[in-house]
C-alpha positions in Angstrom: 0.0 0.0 0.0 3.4 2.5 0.1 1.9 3.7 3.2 3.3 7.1 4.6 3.3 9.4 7.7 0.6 11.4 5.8 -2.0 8.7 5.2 -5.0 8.6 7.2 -7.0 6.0 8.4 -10.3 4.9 8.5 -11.8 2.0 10.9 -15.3 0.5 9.2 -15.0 -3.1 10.5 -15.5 -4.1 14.3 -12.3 -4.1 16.7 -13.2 -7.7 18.4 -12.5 -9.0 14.9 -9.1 -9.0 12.9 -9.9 -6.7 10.4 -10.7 -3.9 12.2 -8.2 -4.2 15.3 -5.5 -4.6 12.0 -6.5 -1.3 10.5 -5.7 0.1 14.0 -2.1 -1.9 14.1 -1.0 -0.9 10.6 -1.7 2.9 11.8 0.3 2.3 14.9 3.5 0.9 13.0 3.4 3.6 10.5 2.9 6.2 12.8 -0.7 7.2 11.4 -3.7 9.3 12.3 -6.9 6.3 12.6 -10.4 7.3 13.1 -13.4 5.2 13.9 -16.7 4.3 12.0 -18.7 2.0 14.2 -21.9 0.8 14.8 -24.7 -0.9 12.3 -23.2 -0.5 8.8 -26.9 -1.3 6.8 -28.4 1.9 5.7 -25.4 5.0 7.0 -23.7 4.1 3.4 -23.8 8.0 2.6 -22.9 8.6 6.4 -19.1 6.8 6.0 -18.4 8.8 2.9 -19.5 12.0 4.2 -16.7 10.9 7.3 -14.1 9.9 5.0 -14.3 13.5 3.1 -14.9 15.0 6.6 -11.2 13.3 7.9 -9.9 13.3 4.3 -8.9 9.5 4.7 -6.8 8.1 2.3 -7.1 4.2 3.6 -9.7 2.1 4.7 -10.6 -1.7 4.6 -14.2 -2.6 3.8 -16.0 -6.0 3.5 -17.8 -6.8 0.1 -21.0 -6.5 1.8 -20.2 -3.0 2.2 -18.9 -2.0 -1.2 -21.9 -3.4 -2.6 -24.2 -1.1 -1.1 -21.9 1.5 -1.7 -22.1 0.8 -5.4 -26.1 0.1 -5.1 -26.5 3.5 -3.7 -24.4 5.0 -6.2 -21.4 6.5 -3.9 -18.8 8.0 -5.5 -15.6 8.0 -3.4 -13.9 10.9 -1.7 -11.2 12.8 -3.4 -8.7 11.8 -1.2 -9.4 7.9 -0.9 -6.6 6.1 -2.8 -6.7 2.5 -1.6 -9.5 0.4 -0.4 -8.7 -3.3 0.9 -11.7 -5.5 0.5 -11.9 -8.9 2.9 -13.8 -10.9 4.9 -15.4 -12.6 2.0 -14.9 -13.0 -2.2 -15.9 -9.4 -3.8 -17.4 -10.3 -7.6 -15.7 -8.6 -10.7 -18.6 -7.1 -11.4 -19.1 -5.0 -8.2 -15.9 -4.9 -7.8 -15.7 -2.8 -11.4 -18.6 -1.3 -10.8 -16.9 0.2 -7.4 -14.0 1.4 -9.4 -16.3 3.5 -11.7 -17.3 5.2 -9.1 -14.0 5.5 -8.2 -13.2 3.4 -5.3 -10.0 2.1 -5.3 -10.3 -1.6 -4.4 -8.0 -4.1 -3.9 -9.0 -7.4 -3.5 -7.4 -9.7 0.2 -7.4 -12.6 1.7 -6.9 -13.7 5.0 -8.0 -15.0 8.4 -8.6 -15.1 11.9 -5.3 -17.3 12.7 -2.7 -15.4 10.7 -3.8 -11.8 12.7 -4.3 -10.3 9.2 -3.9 -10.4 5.5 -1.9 -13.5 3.6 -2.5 -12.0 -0.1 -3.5 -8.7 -1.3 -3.7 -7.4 -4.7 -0.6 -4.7 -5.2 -1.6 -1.3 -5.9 -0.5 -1.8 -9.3 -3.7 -3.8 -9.9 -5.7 0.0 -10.1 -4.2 0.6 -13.3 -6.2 -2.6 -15.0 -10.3 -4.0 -14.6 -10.9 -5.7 -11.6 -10.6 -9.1 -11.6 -9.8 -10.0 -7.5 -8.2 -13.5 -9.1 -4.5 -13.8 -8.3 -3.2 -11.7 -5.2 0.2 -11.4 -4.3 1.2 -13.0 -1.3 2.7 -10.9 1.0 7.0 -11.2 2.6 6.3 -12.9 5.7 4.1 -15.7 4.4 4.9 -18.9 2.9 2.0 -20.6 1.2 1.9 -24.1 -0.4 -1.0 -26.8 -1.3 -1.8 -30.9 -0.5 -3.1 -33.2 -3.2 -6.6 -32.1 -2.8 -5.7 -27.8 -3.4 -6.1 -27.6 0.6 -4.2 -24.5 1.6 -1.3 -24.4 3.6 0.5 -21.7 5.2 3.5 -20.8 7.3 4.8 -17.6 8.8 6.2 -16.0 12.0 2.4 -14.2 12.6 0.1 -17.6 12.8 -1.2 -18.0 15.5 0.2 -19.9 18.7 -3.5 -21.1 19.6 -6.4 -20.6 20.4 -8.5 -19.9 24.0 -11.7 -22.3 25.1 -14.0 -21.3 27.7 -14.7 -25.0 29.3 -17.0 -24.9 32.4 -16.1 -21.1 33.0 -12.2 -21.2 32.4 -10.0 -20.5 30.3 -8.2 -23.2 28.7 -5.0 -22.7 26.3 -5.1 -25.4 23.1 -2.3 -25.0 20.9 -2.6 -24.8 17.3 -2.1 -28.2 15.3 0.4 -28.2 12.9 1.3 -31.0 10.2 4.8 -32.9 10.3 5.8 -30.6 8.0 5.5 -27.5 10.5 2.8 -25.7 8.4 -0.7 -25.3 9.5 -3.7 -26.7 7.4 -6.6 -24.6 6.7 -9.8 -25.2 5.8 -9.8 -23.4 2.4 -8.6 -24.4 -1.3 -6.6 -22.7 -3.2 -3.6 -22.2 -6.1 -0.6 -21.0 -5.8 2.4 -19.9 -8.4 5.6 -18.3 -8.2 6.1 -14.8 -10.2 8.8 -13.9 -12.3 10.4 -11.5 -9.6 10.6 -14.8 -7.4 7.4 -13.8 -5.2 4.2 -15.7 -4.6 0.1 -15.5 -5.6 -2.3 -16.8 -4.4 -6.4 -17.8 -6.0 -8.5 -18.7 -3.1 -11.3 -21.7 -4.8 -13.4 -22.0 -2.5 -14.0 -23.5 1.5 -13.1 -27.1 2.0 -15.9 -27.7 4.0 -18.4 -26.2 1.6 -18.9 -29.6 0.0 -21.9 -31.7 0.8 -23.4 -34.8 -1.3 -26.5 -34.5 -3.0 -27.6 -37.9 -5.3 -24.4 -39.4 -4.4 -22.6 -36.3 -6.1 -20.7 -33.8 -4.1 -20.9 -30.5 -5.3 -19.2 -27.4 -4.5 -21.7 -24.9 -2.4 -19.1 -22.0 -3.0 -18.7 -22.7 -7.0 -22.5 -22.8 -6.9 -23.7 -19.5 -5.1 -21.1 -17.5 -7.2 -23.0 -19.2 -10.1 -26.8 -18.3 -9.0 -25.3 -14.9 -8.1 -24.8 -14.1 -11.7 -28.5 -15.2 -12.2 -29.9 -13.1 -9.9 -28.0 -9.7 -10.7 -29.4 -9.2 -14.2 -32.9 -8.5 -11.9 -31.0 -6.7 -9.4 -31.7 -9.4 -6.4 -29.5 -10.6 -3.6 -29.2 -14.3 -2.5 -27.6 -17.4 -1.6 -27.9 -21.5 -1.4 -28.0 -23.1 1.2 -28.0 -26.9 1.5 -30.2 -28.7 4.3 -30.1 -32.3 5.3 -32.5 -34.1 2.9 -33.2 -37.9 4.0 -33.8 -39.1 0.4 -31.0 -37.3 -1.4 -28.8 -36.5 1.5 -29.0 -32.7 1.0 -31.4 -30.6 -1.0 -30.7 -27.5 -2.4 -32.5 -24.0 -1.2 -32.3 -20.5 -2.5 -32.9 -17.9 -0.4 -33.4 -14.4 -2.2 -34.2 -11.0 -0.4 -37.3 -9.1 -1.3 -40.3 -7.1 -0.2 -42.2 -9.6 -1.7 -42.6 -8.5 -4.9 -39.9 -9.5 -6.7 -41.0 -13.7 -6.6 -41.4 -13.8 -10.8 -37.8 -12.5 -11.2 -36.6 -14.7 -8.6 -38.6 -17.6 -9.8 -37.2 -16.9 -13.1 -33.7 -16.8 -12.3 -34.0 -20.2 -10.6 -35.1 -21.5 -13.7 -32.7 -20.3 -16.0 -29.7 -21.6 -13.0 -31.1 -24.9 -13.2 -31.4 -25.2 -16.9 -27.4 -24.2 -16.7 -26.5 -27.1 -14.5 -26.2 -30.4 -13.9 -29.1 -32.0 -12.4 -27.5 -32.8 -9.3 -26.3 -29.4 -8.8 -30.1 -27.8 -9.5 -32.3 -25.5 -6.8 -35.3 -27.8 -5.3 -36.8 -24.7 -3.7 -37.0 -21.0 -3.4 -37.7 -18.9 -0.3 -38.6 -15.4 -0.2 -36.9 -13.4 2.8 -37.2 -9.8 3.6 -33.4 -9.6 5.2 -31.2 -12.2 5.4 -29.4 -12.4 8.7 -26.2 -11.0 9.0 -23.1 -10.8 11.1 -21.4 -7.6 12.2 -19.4 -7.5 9.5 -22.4 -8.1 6.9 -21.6 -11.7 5.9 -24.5 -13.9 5.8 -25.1 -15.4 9.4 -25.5 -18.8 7.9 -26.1 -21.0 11.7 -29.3 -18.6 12.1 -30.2 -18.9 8.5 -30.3 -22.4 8.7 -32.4 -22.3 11.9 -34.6 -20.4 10.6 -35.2 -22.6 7.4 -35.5 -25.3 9.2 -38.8 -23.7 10.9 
C-alpha cells in the first residue's frame, strides 16, 4: 500500500475482529492518524463517505458486503481515498468494477482469523487494469503451499500460537495443530504460483468444507452460489444456497433471495434459468422469499441462524 506518515485512516469493520483491530495496528506501525466508523453499517452508506471527506482519509478496509451497497446507492468515493482493501469474504468482478467506476479504489485480500491479518492482497498496481480480485500477491512474511486435494497451507512468523476455550467457566489454552511438516492446514482451497520477480500469488477456490453430497454427487456450495449470483444480478436481487439435510438425497438445495415480496417472478425466473445451466445434481429444489437475510457484524451472511430459521 506504500503507506506514509501522511495517510490517514479509516476504521469501518469491528475491533473484536481481525480486520478492524488490523486497520488500528498498521496505523500504529506507520505512525498514522486512525479514526473510527462504528456501529450498524446497513443503511449509513452515505454517512461513511461524508466521514471519509470530513477526515480526508486516504485508507480504509471494507468487506464486500459493504462496497456493494456503496455501489447500489451510487457512492462515489472521496477525493482523497486512494486504496481500499476489500476482505472478509470474495468481492465479484462485477461490483468490484462497478466500485472502481465510481471510483473506489479496491484491492482485493485474503486472509483470516489465525494469521492476525492479511496473507494476499492485490498490489496497488492492480488499479491501473479491470478488476478481476483473481490472483493476489502474497505478501513477505508468508509462505503458502497446497496438498493433493488444493487444501491451503500456510506458514509464517504471525500464525497463531492457539487458540482460547472457555470449558465450564475457564479458560483453557489449546495449541494450534500443525502438520509434520511445521505448516498449518486450513480449511480453504486454493492455487498457488511463483512470479517472475521470485514472489508468490495466491487464488482462493473456495471452503473445504463447503462440500456436501446431493444424489451421491458432491458438489461445490461455493462454486455454486457464485453461479446463481450471476442469475440473480441481471434482476438486481440478492441471494444465496443453502443446503439442508434431505433424508432421500442427502441434502437438498434452497435459495434464499431477499425481497419485499414483490420481486417472486424475477426470482422464480432466475431459478429456472440456473437450473437449466447445470447439472441436475447441482439444480435449486426450492425457493424462499426473505425480507433480510441475517447477518453478522461485519455483513456476511449469518448462515447458523439462516439455517435455523429454514429449518422452521
Amino acid at each position: 500500500l506504500a503507506v506514509t506518515e501522511m495517510d490517514r485512516w479509516l476504521c469501518a469493520l469491528p475491533t473484536f475482529h481481525v480486520g478492524g483491530l488490523g486497520v488500528y495496528a498498521r496505523a500504529y506501525f506507520g505512525n498514522n492518524a486512525v479514526f473510527s466508523f462504528q456501529g450498524k453499517w446497513r443503511g449509513r452508506a452515505g454517512e461513511f463517505v461524508r466521514v471519509c471527506e470530513r477526515h480526508e482519509i486516504t485508507l480504509t478496509s471494507l468487506t464486500p458486503t459493504q462496497v456493494h451497497d456503496l455501489v447500489t446507492e451510487k457512492r462515489s468515493a472521496p477525493a482523497r481515498l486512494r486504496a481500499v482493501v476489500v476482505g472478509g469474504g470474495r468481492l465479484d468482478p462485477a461490483t468490484g468494477e462497478a466500485a472502481r467506476a465510481l471510483g473506489w479504489p479496491v484491492l482485493a485480500s485474503f486472509g483470516m482469523t489465525e494469521a492476525g491479518s492479511q496473507i494476499a492482497t492485490e498490489s496497488l498496481s492492480a488499479l491501473e487494469t479491470p478488476f478481476s480480485g483473481e490472483w493476489l500477491r502474497v505478501l513477505s512474511a508468508w509462505q503458502v503451499s497446497t496438498d493433493g486435494c488444493d487444501t491451503l497451507l500456510i506458514n509464517g512468523r504471525a500464525l497463531c500460537s492457539g487458540t482460547v476455550c472457555l470449558l465450564n467457566g475457564e479458560g483453557r489454552f489449546k495449541p494450534v495443530g500443525l502438520g509434520d511438516s511445521g505448516w498449518f492446514k486450513t480449511k480453504d482451497r486454493a492455487e498457488t504460483r511463483s512470479t517472475s520477480d521470485g514472489a508468490s500469488e495466491l487464488r482462493f477456490l473456495s471452503r473445504s468444507d463447503d462440500q456436501v453430497k446431493k444424489l451421491g454427487e458432491l458438489i461445490s456450495l461455493d462454486h455454486l452460489r457464485i453461479e446463481f449470483e450471476s442469475f440473480l444480478k441481471p434482476s438486481g436481487l440478492e441471494g444465496v444456497l443453502v443446503a439442508l439435510p434431505d433424508e432421500r438425497m442427502e441434502h437438498r438445495l434452497v435459495a434464499v433471495v431477499e425481497s419485499e415480496g414483490t420481486d417472486e417472478a424475477a426470482a422464480s425466473e432466475a431459478v429456472a434459468k440456473f437450473n437449466q445451466a447445470v447439472f441436475p445434481f447441482q439444480r435449486i429444489d426450492e425457493l424462499v422469499m426473505m425480507r433480510a437475510l441475517p447477518r453478522t457484524v461485519l455483513g456476511k451472511v449469518a448462515w447458523g441462524e439462516l439455517k435455523r430459521w429454514l429449518a422452521k
